[in-house]
ROLUMZA-121463 format. One record per atom (N, C-alpha, C, CB): x, y, z; residue number from 1; residue in one letter. Coordinates in pm, 1 decimal. Glycine has a CB too. Layout:
         c1         c2         c3   pos   code
          X          Y          Z   NUM      A
...
***
This chain:
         c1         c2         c3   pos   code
     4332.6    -5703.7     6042.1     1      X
     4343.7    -5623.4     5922.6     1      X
     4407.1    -5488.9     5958.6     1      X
     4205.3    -5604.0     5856.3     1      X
     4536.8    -5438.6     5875.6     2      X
     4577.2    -5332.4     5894.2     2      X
     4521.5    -5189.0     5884.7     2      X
     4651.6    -5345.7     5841.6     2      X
     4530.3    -5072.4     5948.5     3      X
     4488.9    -4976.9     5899.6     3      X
     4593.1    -4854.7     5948.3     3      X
     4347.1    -4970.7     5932.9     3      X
     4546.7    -4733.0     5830.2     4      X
     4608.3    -4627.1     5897.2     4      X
     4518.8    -4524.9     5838.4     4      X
     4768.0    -4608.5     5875.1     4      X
     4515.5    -4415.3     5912.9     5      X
     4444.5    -4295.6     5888.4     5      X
     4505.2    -4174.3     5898.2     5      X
     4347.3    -4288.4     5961.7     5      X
     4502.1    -4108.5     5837.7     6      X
     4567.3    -3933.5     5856.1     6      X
     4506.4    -3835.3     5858.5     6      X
     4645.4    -3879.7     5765.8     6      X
     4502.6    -3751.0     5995.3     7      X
     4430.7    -3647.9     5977.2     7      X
     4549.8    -3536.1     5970.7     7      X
     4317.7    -3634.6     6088.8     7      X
     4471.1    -3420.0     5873.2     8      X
     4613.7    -3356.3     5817.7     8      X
     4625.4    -3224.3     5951.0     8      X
     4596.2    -3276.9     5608.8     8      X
     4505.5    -3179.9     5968.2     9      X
     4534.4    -3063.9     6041.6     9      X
     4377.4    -3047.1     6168.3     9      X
     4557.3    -2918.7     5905.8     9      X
     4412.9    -3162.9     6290.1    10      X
     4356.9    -3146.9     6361.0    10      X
     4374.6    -3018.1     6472.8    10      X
     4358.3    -3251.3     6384.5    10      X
     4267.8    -2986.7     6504.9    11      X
     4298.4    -2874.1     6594.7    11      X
     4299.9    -2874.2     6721.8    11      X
     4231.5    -2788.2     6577.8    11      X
     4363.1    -2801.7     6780.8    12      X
     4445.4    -2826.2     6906.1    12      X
     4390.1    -2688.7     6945.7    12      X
     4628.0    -2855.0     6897.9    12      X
     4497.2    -2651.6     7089.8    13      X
     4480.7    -2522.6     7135.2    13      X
     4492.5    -2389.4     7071.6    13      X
     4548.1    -2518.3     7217.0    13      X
     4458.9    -2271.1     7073.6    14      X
     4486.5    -2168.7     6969.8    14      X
     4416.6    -2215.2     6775.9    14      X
     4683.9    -2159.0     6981.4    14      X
     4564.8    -2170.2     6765.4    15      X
     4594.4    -2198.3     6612.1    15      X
     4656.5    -2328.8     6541.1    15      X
     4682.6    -2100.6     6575.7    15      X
     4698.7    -2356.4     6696.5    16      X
     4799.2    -2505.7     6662.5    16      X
     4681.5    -2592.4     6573.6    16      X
     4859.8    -2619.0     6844.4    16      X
     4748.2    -2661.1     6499.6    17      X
     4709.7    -2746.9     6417.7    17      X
     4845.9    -2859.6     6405.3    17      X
     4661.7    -2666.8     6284.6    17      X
     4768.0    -2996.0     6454.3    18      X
     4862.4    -3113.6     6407.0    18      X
     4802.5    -3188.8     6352.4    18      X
     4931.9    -3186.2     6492.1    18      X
     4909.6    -3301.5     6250.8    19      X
     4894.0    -3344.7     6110.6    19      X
     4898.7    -3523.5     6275.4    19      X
     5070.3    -3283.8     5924.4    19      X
     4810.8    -3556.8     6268.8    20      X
     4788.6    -3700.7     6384.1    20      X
     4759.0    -3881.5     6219.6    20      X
     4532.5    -3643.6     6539.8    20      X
     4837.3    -3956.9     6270.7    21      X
     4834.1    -4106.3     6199.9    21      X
     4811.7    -4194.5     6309.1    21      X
     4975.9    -4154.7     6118.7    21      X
     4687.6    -4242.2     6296.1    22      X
     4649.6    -4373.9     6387.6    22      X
     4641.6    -4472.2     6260.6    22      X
     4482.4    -4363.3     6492.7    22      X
     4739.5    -4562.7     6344.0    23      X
     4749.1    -4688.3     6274.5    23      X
     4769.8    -4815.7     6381.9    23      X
     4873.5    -4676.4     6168.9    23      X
     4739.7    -4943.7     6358.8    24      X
     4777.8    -5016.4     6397.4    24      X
     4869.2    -5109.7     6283.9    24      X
     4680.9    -5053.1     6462.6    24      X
     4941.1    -5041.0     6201.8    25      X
     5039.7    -5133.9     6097.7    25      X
     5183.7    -5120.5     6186.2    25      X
     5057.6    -5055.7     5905.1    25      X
     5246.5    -5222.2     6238.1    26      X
     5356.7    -5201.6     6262.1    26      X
     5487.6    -5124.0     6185.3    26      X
     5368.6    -5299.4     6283.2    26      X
     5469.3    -5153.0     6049.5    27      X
     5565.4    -5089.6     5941.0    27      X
     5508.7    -4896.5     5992.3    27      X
     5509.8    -5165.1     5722.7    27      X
     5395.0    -4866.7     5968.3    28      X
     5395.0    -4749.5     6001.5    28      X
     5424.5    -4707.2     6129.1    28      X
     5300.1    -4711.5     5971.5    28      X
     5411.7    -4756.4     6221.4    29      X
     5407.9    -4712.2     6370.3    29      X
     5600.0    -4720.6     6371.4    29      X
     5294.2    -4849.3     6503.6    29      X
     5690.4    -4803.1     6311.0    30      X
     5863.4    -4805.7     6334.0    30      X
     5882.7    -4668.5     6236.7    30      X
     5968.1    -4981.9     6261.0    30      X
     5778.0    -4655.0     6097.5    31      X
     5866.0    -4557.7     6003.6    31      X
     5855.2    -4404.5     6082.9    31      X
     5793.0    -4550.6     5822.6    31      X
     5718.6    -4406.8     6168.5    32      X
     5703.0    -4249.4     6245.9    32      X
     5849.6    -4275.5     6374.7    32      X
     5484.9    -4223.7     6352.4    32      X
     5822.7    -4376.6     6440.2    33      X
     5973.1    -4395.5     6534.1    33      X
     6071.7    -4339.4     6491.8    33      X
     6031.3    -4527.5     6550.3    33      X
     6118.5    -4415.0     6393.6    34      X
     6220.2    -4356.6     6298.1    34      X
     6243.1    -4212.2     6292.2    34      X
     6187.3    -4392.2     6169.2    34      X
     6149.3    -4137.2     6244.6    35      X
     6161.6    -4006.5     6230.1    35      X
     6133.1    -3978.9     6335.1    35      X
     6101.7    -3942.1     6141.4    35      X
     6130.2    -3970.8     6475.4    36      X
     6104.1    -3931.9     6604.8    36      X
     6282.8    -3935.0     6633.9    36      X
     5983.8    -4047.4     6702.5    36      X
     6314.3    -4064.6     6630.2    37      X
     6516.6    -4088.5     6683.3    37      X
     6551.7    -3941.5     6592.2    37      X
     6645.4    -4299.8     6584.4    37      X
     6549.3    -3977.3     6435.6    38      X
     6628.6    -3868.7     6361.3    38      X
     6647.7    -3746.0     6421.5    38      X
     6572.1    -3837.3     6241.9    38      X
     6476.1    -3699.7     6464.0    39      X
     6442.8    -3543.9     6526.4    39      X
     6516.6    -3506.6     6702.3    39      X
     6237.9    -3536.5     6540.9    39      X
     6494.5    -3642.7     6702.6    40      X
     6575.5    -3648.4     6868.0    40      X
     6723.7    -3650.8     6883.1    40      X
     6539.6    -3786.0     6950.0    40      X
     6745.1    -3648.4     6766.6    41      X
     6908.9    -3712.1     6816.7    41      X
     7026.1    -3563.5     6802.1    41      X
     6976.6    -3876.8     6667.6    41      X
     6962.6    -3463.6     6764.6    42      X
     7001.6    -3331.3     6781.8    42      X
     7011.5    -3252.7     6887.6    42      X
     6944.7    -3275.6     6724.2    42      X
     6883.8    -3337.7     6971.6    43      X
     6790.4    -3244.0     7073.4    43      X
     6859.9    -3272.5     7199.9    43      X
     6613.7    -3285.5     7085.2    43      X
     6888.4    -3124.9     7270.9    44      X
     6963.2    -3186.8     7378.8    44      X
     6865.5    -3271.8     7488.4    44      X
     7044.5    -3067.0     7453.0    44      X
     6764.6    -3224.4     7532.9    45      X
     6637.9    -3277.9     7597.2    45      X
     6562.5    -3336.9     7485.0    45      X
     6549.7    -3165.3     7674.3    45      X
     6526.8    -3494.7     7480.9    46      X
     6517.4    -3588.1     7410.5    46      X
     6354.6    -3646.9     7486.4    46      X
     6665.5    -3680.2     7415.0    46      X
     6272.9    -3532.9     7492.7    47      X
     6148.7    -3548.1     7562.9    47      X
     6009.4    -3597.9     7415.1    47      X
     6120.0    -3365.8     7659.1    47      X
     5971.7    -3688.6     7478.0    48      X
     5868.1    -3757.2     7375.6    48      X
     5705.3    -3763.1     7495.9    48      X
     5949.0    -3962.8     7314.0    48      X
     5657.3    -3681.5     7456.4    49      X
     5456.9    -3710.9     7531.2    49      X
     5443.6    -3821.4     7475.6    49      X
     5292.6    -3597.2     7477.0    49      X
     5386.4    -3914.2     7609.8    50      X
     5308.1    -3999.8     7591.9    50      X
     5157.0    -3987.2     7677.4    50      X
     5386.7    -4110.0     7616.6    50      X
     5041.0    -4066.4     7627.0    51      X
     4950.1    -4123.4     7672.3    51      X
     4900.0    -4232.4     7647.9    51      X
     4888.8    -4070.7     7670.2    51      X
     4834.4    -4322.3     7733.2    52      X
     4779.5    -4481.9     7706.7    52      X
     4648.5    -4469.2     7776.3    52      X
     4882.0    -4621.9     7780.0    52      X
     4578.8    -4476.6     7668.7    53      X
     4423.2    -4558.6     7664.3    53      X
     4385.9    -4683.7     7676.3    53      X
     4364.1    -4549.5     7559.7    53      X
     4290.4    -4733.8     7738.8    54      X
     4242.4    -4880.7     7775.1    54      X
     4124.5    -4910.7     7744.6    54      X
     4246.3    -4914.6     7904.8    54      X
     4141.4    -5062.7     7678.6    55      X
     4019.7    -5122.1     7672.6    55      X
     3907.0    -5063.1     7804.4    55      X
     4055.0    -5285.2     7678.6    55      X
     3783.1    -5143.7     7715.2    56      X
     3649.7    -5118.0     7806.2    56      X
     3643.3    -5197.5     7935.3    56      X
     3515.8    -5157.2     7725.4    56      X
     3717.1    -5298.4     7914.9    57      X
     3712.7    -5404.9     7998.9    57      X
     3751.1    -5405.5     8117.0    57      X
     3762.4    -5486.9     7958.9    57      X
     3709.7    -5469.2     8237.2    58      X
     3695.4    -5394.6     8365.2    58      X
     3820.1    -5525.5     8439.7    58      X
     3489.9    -5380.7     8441.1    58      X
     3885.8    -5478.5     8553.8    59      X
     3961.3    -5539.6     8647.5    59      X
     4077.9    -5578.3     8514.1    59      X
     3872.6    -5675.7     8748.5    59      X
     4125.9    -5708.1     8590.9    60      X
     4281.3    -5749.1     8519.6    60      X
     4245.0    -5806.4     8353.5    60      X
     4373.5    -5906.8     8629.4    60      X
     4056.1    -5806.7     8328.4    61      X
     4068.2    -5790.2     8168.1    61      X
     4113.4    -5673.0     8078.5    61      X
     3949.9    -5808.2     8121.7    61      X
     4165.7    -5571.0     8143.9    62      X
     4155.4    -5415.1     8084.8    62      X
     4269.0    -5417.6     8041.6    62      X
     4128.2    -5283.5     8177.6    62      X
     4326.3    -5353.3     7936.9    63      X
     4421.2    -5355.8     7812.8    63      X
     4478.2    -5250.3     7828.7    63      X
     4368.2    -5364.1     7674.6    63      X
     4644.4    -5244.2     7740.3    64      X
     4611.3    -5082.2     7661.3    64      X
     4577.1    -5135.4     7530.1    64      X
     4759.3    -4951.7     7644.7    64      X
     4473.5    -4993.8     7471.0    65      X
     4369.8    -5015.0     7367.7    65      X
     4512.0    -4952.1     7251.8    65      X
     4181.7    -4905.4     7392.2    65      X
     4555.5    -4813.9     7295.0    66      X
     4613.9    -4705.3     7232.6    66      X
     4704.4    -4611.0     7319.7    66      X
     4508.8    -4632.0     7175.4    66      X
     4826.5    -4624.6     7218.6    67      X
     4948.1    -4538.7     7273.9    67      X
     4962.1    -4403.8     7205.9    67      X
     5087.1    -4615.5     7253.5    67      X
     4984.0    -4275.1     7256.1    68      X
     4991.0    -4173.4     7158.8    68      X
     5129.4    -4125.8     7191.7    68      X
     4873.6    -4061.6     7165.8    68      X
     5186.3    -4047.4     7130.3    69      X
     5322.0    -4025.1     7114.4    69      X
     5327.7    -3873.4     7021.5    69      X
     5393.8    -4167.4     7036.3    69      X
     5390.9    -3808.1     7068.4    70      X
     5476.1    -3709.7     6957.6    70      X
     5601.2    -3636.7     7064.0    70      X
     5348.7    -3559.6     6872.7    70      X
     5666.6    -3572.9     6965.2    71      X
     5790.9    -3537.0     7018.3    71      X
     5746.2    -3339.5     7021.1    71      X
     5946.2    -3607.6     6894.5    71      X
     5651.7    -3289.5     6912.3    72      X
     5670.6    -3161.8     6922.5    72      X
     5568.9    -3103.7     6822.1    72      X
     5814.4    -3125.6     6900.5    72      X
     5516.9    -3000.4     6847.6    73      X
     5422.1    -3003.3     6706.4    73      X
     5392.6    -2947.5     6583.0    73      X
     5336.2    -2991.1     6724.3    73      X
     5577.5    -2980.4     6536.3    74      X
     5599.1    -2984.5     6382.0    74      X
     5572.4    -3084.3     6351.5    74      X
     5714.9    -2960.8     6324.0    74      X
     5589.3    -3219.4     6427.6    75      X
     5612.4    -3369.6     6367.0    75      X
     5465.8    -3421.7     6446.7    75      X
     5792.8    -3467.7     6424.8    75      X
     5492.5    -3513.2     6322.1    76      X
     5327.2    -3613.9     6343.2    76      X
     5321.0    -3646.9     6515.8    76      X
     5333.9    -3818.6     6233.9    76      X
     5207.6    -3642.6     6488.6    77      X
     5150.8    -3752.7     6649.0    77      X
     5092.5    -3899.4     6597.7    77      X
     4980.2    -3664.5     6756.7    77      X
     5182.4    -3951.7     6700.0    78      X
     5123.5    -4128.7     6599.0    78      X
     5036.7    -4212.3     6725.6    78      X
     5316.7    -4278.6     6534.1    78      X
     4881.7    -4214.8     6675.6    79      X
     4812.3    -4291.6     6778.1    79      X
     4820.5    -4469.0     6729.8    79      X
     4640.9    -4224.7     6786.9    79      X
     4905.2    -4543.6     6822.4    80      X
     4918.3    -4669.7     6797.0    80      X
     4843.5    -4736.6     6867.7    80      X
     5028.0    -4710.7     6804.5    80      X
     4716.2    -4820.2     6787.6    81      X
     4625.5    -4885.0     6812.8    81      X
     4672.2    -5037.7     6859.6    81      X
     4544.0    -4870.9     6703.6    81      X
     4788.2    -5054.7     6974.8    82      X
     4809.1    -5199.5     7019.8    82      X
     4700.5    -5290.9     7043.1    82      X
     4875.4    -5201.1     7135.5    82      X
     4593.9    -5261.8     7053.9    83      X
     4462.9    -5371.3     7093.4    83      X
     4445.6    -5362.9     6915.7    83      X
     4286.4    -5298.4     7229.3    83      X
     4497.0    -5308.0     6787.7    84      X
     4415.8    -5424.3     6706.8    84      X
     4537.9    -5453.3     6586.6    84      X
     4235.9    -5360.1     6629.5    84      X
     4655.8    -5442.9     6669.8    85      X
     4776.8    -5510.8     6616.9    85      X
     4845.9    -5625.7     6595.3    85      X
     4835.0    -5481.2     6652.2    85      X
     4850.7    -5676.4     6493.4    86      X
     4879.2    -5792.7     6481.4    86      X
     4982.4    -5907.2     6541.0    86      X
     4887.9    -5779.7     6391.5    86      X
     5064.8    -5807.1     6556.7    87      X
     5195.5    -5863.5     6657.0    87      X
     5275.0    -5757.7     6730.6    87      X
     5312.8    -5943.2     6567.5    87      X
     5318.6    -5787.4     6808.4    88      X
     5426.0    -5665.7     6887.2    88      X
     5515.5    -5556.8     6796.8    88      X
     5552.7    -5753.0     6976.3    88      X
     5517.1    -5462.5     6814.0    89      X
     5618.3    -5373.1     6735.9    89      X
     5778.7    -5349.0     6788.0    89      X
     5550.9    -5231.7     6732.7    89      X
     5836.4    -5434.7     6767.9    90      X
     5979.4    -5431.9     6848.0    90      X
     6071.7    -5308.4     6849.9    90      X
     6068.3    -5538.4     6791.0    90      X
     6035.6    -5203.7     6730.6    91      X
     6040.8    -5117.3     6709.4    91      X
     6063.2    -5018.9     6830.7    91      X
     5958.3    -5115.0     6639.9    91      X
     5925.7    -5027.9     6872.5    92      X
     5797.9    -4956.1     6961.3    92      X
     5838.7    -4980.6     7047.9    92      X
     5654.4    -4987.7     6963.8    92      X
     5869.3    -5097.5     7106.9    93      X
     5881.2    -5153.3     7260.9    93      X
     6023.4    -5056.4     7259.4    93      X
     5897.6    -5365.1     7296.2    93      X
     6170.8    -5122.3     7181.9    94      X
     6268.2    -5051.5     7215.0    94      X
     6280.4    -4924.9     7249.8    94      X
     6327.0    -5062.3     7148.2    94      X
     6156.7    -4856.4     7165.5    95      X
     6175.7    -4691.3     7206.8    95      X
     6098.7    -4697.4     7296.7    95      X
     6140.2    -4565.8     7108.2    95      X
     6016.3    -4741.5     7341.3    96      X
     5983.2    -4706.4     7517.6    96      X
     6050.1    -4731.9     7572.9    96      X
     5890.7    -4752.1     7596.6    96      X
     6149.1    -4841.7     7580.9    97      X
     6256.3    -4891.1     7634.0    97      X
     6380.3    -4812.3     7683.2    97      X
     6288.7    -4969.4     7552.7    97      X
     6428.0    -4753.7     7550.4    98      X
     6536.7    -4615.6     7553.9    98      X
     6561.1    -4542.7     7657.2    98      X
     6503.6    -4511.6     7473.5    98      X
     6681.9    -4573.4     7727.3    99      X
     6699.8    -4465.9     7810.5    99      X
     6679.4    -4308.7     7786.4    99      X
     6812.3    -4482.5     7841.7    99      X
     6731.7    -4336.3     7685.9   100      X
     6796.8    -4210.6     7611.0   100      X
     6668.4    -4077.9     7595.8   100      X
     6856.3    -4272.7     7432.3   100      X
     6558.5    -4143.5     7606.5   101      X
     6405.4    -4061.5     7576.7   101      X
     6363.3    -4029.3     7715.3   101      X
     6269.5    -4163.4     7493.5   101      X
     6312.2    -3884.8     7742.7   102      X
     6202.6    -3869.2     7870.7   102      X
     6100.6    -3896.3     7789.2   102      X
     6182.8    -3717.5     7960.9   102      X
     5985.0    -4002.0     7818.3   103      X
     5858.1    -3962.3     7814.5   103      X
     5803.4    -3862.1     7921.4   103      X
     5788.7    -4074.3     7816.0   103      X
     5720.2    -3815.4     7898.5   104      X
     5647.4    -3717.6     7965.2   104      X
     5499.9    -3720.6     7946.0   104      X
     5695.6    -3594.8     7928.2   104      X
     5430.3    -3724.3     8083.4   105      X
     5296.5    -3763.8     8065.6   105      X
     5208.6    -3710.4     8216.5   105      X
     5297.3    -3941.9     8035.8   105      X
     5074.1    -3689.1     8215.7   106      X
     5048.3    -3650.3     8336.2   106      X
     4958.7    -3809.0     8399.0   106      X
     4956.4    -3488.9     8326.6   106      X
     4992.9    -3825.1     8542.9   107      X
     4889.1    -3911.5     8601.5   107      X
     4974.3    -4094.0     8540.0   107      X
     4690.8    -3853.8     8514.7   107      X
     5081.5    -4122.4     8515.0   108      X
     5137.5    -4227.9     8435.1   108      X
     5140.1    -4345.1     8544.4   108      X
     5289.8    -4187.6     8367.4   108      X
     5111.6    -4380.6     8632.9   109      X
     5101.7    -4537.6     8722.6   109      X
     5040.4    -4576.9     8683.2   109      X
     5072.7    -4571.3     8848.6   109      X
     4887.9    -4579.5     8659.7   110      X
     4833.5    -4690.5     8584.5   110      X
     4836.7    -4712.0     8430.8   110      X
     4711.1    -4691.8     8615.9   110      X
     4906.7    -4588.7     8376.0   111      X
     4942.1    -4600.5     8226.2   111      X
     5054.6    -4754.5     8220.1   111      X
     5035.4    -4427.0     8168.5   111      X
     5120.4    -4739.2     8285.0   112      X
     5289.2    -4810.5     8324.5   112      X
     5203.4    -4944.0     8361.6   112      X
     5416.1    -4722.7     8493.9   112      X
     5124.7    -4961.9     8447.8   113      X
     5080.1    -5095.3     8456.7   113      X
     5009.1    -5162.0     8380.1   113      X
     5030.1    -5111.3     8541.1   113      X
     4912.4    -5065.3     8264.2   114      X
     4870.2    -5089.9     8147.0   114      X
     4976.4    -5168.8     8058.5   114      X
     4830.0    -4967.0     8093.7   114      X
     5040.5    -5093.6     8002.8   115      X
     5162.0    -5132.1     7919.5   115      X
     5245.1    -5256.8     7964.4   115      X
     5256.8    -5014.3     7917.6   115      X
     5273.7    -5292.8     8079.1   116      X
     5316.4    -5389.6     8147.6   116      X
     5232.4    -5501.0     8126.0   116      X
     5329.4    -5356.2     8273.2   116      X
     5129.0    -5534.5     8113.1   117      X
     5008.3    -5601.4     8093.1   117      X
     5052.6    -5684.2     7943.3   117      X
     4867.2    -5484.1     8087.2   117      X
     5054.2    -5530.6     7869.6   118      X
     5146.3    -5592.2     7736.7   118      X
     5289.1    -5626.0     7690.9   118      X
     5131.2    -5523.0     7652.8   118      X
     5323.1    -5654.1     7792.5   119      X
     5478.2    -5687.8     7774.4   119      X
     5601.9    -5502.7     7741.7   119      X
     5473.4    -5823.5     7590.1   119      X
     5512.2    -5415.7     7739.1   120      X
     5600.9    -5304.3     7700.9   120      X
     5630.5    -5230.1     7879.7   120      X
     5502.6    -5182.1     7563.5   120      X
     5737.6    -5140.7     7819.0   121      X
     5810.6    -5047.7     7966.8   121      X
     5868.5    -4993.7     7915.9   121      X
     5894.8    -5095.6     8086.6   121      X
     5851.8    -4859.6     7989.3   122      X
     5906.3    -4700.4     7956.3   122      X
     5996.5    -4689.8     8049.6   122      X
     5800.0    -4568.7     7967.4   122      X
     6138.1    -4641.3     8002.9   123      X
     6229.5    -4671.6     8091.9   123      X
     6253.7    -4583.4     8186.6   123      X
     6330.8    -4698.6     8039.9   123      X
     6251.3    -4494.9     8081.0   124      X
     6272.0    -4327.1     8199.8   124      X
     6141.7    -4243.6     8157.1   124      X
     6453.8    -4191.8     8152.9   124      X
     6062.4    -4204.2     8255.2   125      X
     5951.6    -4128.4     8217.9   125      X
     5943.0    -3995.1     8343.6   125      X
     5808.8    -4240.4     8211.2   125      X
     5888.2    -3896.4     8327.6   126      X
     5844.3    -3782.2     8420.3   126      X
     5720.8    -3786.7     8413.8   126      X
     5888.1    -3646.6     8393.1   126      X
     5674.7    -3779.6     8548.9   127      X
     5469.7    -3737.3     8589.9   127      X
     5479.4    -3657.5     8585.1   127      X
     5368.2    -3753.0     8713.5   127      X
     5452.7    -3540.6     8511.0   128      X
     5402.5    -3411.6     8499.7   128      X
     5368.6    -3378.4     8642.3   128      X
     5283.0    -3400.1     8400.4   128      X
     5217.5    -3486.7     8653.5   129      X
     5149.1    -3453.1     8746.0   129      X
     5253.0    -3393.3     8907.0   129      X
     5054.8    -3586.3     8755.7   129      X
     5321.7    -3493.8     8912.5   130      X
     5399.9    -3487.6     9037.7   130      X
     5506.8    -3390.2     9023.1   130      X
     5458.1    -3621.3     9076.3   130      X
     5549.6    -3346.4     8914.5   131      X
     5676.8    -3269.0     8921.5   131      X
     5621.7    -3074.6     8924.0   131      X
     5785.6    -3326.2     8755.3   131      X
     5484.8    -3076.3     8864.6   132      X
     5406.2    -2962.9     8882.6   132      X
     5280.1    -2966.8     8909.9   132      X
     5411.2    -2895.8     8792.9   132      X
     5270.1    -2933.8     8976.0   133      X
     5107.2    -2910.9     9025.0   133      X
     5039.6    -2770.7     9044.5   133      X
     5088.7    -2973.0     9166.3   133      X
     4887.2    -2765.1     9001.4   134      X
     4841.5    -2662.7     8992.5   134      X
     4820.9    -2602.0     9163.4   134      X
     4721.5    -2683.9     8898.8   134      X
     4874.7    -2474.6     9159.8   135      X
     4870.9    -2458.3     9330.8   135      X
     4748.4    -2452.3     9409.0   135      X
     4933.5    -2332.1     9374.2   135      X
     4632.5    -2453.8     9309.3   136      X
     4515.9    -2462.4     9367.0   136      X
     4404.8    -2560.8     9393.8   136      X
     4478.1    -2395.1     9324.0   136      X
     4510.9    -2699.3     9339.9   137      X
     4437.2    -2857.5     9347.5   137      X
     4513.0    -2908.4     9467.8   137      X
     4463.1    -2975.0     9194.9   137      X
     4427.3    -3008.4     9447.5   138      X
     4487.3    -3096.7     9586.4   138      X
     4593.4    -3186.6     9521.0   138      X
     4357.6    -3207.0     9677.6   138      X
***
């Protein structure tokens, strides 16, 4: 069964406030895509955050549960619920796919093997983690 939810003005750091849609409807999860390419296709750095959440389930039963995504925070953040989706979003896959996009994410190897699990791959991505580090962690 499909769903989607909107929260209009979750709060973030400061003052920031973002307008977040978790859905697992494929039609919604391509129409936010959609408006992600439009916003990107201006942008000379074509950087999209990601994160992937996993099922509860332990060893090679463990999933991704949920993909989150936004490009910036005028535009929505879309949490895509792949564990209760009805079928693949071809949509979705292509834009992880995209050269053309940095994802950007901290800690992403076992995100990448998550997603792999489900047939999806991010083509070009940056580890935060690895490209900056706090000078006072290990």
């Amino acid at each position: 069964m499909g769903f989607t939810r909107e929260f209009m003005e979750v709060q973030a750091h400061g003052n920031t406030k973002l307008h977040v849609i978790h859905t697992n409807e494929l039609h919604k999860a391509a129409t936010i895509i959609e408006q992600y390419k439009r916003h990107l296709q201006f942008e000379r750095h074509k950087i999209v955050g990601v994160d992937v959440e996993y099922t509860n389930d332990v060893g090679e039963d463990q999933r991704t549960a949920l993909v989150q995504l936004s490009v910036d925070k005028d535009h929505l953040v879309v949490l895509f619920q792949l564990s209760a989706a009805d079928k693949n979003c071809t949509t979705f896959g292509n834009f992880l796919a995209d050269p053309r996009y940095t994802f950007a994410c901290f800690s992403i190897d076992g995100d990448l093997e998550m997603l792999d699990r489900v047939g999806l791959e991010i083509a070009h991505f940056v580890n935060i983690q690895k490209e900056w580090r706090v000078p006072t962690t290990t």
